[in-house]
MDAnalysis code that builds the backbone (N, CA, C; Angstrom):
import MDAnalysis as mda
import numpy as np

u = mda.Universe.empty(315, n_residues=105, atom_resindex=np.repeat(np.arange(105), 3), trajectory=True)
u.add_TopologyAttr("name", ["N", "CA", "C"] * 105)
u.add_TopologyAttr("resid", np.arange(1, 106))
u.add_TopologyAttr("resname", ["UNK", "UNK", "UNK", "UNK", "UNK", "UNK", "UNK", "UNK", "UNK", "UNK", "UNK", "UNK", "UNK", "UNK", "UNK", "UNK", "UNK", "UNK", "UNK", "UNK", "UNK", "UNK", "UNK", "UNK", "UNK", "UNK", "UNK", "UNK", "UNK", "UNK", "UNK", "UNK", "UNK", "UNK", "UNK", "UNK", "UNK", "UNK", "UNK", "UNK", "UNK", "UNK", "UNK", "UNK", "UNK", "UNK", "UNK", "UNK", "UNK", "UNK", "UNK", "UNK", "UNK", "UNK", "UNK", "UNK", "UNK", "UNK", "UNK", "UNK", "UNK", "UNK", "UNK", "UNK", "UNK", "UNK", "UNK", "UNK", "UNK", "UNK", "UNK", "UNK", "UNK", "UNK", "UNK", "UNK", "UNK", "UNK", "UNK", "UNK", "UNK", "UNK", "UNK", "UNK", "UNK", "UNK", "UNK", "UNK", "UNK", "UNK", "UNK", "UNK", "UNK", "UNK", "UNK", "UNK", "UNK", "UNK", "UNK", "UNK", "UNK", "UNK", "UNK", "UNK", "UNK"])
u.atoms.positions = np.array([
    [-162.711, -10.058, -52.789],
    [-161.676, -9.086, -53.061],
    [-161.858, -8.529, -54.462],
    [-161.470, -7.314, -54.663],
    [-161.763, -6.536, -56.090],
    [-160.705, -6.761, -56.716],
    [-160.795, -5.777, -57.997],
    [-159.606, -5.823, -58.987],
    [-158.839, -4.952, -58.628],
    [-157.660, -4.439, -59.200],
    [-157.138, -3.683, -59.264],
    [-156.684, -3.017, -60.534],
    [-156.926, -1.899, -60.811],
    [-156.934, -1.180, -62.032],
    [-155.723, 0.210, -62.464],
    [-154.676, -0.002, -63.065],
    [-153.857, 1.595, -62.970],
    [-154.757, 1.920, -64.247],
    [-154.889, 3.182, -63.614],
    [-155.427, 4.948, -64.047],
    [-154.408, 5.359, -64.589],
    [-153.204, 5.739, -64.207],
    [-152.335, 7.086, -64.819],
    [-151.148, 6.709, -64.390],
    [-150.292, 7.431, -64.425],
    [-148.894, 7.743, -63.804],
    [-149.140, 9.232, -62.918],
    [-148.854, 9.136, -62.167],
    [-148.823, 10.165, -60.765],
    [-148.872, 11.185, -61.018],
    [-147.880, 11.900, -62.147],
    [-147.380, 13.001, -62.091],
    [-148.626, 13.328, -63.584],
    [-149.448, 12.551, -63.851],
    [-150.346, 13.494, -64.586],
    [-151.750, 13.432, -64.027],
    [-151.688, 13.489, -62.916],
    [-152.842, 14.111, -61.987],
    [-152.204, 15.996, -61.327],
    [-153.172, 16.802, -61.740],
    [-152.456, 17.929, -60.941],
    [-153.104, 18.115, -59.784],
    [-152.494, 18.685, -58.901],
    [-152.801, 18.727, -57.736],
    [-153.575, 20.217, -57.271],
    [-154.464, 19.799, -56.294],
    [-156.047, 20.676, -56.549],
    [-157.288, 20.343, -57.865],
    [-157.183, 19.461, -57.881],
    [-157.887, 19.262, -59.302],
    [-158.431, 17.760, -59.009],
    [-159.313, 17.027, -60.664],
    [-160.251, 16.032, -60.477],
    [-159.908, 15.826, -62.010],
    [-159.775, 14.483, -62.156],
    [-159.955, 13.914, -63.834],
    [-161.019, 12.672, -63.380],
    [-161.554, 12.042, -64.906],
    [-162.646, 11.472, -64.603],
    [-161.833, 10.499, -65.457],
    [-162.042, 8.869, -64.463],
    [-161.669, 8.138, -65.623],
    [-162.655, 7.207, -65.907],
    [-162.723, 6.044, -66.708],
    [-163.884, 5.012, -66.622],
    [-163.301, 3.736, -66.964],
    [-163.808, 2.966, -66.090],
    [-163.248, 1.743, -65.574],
    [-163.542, 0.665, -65.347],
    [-164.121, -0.157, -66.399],
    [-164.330, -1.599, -66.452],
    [-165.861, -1.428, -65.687],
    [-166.596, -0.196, -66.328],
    [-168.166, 0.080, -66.313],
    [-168.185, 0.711, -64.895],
    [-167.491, 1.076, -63.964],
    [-167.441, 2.466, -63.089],
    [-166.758, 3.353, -63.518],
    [-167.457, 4.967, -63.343],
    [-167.026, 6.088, -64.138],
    [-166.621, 6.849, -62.522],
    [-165.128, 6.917, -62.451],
    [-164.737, 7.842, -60.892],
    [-164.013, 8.860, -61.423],
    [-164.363, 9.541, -60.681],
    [-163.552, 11.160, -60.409],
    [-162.342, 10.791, -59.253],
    [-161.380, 11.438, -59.596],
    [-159.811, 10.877, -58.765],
    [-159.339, 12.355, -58.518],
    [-158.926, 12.459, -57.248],
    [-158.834, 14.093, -57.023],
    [-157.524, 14.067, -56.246],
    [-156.657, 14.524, -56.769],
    [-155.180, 14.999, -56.206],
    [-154.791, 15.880, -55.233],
    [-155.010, 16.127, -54.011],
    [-154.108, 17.031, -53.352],
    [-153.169, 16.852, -52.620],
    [-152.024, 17.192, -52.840],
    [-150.605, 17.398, -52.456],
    [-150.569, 16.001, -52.939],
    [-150.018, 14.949, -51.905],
    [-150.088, 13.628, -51.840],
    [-150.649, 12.800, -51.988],
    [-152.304, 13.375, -51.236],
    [-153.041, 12.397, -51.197],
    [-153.853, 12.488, -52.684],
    [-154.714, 10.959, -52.672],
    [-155.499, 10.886, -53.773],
    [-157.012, 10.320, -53.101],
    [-158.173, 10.607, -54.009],
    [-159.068, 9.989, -53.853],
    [-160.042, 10.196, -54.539],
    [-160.621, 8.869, -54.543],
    [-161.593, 8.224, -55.374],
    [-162.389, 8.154, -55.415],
    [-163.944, 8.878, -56.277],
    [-165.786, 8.272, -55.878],
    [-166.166, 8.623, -56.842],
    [-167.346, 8.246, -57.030],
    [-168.001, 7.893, -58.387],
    [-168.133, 9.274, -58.706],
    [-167.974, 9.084, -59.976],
    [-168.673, 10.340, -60.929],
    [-169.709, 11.186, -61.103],
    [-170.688, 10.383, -60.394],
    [-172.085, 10.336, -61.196],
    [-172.856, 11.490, -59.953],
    [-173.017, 12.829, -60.306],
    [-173.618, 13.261, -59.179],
    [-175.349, 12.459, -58.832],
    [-175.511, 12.222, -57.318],
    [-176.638, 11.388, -57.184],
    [-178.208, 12.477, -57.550],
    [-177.945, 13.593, -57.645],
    [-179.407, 14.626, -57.619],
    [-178.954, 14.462, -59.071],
    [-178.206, 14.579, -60.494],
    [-178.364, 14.741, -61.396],
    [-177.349, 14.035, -62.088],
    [-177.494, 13.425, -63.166],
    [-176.622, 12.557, -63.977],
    [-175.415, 13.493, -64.598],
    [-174.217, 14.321, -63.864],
    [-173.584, 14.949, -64.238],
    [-172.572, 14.490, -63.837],
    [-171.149, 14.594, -64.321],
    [-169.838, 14.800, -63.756],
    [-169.037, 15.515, -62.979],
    [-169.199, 14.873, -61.697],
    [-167.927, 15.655, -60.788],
    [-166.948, 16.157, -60.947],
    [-166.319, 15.035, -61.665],
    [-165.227, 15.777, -61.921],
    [-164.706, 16.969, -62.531],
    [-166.114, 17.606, -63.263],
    [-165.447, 18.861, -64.061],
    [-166.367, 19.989, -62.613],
    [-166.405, 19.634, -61.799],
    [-166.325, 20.606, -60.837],
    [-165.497, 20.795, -59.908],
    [-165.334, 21.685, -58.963],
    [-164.332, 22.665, -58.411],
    [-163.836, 21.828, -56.777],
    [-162.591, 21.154, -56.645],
    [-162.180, 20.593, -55.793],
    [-161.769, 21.826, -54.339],
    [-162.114, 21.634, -53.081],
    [-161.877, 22.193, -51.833],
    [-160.821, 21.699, -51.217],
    [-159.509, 21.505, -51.017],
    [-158.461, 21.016, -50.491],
    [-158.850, 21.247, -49.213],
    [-159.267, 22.304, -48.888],
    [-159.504, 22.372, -47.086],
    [-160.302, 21.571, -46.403],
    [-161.886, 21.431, -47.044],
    [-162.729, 20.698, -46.712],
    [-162.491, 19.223, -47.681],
    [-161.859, 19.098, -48.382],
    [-162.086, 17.602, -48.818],
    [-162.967, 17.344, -49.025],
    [-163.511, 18.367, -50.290],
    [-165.606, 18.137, -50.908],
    [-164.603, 18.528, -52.527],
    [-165.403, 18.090, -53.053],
    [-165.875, 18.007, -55.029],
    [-166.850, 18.496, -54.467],
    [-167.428, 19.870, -55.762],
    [-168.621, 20.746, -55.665],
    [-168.983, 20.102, -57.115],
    [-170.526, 19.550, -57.151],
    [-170.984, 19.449, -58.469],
    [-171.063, 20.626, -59.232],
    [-170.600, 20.868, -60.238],
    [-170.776, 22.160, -60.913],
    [-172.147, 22.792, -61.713],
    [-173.195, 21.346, -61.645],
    [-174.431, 22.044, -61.953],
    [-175.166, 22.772, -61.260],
    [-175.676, 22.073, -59.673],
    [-176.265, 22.438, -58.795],
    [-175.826, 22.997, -57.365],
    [-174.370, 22.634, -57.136],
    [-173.851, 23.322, -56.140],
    [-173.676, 22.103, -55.211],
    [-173.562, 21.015, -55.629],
    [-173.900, 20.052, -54.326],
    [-172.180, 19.638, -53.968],
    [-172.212, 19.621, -52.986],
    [-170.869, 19.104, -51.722],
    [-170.618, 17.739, -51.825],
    [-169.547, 17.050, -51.792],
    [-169.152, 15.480, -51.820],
    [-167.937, 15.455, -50.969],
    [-167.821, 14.997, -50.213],
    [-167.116, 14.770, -48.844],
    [-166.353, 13.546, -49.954],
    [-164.858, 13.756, -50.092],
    [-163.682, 12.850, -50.752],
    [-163.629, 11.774, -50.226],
    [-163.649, 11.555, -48.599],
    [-163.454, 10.660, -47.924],
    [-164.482, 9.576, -47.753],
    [-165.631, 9.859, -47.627],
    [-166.791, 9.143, -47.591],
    [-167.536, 9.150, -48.687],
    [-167.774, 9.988, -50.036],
    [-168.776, 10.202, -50.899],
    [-170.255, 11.286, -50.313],
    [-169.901, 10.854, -48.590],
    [-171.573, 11.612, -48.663],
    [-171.424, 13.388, -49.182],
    [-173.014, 13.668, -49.384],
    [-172.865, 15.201, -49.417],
    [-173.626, 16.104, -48.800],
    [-172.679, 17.081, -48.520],
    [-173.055, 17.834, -47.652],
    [-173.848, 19.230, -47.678],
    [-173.910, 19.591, -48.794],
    [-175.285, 20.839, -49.134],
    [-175.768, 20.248, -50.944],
    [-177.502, 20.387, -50.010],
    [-177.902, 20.247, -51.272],
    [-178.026, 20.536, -52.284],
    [-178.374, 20.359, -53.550],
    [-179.688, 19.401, -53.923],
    [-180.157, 17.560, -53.475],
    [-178.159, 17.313, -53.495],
    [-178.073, 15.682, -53.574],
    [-178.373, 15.445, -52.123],
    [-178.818, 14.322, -51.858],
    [-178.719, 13.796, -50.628],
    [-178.220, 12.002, -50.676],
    [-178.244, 11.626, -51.489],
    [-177.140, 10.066, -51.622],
    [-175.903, 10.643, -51.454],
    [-175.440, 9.426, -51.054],
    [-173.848, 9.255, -51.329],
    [-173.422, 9.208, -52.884],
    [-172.098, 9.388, -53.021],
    [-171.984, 8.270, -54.597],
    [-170.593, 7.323, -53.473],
    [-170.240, 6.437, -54.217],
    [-168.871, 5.052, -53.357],
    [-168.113, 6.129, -53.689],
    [-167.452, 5.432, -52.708],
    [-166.049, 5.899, -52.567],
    [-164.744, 4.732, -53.183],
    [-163.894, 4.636, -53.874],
    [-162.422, 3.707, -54.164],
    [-161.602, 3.793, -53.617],
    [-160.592, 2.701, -53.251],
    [-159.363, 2.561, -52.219],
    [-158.509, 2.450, -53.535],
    [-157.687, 3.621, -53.322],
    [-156.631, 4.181, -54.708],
    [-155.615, 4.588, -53.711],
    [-154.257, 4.059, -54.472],
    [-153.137, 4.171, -54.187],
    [-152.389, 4.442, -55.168],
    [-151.193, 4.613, -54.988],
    [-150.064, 5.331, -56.022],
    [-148.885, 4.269, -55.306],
    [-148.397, 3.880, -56.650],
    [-147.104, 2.739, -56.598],
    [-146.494, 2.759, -57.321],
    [-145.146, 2.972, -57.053],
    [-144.347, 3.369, -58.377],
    [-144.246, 4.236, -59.319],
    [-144.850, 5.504, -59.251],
    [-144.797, 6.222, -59.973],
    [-146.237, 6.466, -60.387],
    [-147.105, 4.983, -60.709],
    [-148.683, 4.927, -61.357],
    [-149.661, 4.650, -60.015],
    [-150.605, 5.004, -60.630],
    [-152.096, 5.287, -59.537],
    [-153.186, 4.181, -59.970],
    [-153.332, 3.553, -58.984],
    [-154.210, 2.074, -58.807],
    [-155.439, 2.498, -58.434],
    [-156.399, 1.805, -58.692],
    [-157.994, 1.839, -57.718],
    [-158.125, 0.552, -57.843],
    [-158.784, 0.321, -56.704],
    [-159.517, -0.628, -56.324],
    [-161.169, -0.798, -56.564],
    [-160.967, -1.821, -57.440],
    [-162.585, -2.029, -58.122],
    [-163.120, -2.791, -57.601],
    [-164.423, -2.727, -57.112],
    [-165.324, -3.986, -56.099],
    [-165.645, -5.232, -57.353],
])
């Protein structure tokens, strides 16, 4: 069983959007829409860049890397147009009480 780690308080995630946090040596991107939240690594797999400062899809539930254009499916990590072809993990993150948990392996 993993750890469990609070990130934030709820209401400073905005919704449509991605903050990057880093976490006891995993670096995740946490992406807000409406309700839901979710969690996967940072690290785009074609290039050592940050997801999170790229452009979240509420419809499709993809993070677009903002260097190369690459797709990340929220739910699973995989991606779906290249350059990347790895996954990055995915985190089991919840919101309790007001603050937002992940689950660290």
């Amino acid at each position: 069983m993993g750890t469990r780690a609070r990130l934030c308080a709820l209401d400073e995630l905005d919704t449509g959007s991605s903050r990057r946090f880093d976490v006891a040596g995993h670096r995740i991107a946490v992406v807000r829409i409406g309700d839901d939240l979710y969690a996967i690594g940072d690290r785009c797999t074609h290039q050592d860049v940050s997801l999170a400062e790229g452009d979240v899809d509420g419809d499709d539930l993809t993070l677009e890397c903002w260097k190369h254009g690459s797709l990340f499916e929220l739910e699973t990590g995989v991606p779906t147009v290249l350059p990347a072809t790895k996954p990055v993990p995915v985190y089991a993150i919840v919101s309790d009480g007001g603050d937002v948990f992940v689950e660290l392996p």
